[in-house]
N, C-alpha and C positions, 0 to 999 in steps of 0.2 A: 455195317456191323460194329457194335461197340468194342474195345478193347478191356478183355476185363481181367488183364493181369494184374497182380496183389502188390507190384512195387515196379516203380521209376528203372526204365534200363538207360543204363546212362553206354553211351558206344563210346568205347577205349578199348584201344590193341593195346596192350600189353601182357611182357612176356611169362609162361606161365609154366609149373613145372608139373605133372600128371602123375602122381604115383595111385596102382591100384594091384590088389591079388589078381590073379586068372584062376580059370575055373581049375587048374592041375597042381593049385596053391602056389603058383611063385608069384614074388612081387616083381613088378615090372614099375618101368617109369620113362616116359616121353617129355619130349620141350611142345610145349605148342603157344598159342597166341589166344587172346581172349580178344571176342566180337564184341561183346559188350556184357557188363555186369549189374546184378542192382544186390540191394538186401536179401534176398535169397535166392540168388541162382547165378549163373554165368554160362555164357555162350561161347563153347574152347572151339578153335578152330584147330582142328589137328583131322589125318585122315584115318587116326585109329578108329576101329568100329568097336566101340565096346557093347554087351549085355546089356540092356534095358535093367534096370535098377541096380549096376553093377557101382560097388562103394567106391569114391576115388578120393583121393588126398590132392589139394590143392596151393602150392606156393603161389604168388603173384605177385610180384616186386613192382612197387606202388609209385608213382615219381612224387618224388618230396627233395627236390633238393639237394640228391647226392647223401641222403644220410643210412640208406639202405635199411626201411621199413618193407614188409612181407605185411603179404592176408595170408594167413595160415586157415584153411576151409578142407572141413569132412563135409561131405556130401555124397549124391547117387544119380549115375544117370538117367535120366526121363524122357529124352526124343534124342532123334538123328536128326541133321538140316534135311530140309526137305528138295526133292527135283527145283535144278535155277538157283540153289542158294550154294556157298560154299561148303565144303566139308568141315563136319563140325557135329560135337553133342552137346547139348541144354544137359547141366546137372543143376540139381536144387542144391542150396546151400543146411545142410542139418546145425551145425556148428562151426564158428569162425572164432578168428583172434587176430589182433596186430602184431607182430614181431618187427625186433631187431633182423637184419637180413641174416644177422653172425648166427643166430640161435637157431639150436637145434630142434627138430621138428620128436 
């Protein structure tokens, strides 16, 4: 079977910050790890179960050197890992940007 994903997943653990509403309106926010990422999406390893298309806010602190750059990404969840993989949800990336690590989100 061909692979016919839309962009390059490049596999990098790094560490990631989770903020998302729940369905009762609070915001909430987890640490987790990313499996790997490309241009629009990222694979969070974390054992949260979120919502299928549920909105999540993503920090990712990028290695550059010690100079503390962030991916600052809106996006929504799209799958859970499947049986045999680690726990984890695929979001799609909607909007991204680079930060300073200092700057506020």
């Amino acid at each position: 079977m061909r692979d016919q994903r839309a962009a390059v997943r490049l596999p990098m653990t790094l560490p990631v910050l989770i903020g998302w509403t729940t369905a009762s309106g609070r915001y909430r926010e987890t640490q987790a790890n990313t499996a790997n990422l490309s241009s629009n999406g990222l694979l969070l390893l974390t054992p949260t179960r979120f919502r299928p298309y549920t909105p999540v806010r993503c920090r990712v602190l990028l290695p550059d050197a010690g100079k503390g750059v962030e991916l600052f990404c809106r996006g929504r969840v799209v799958r859970h890992t499947g049986p045999g993989e680690a726990l984890g949800v695929a979001a799609v990336i909607d909007e991204y940007e680079l930060r300073r690590a200092s700057d506020k989100a």
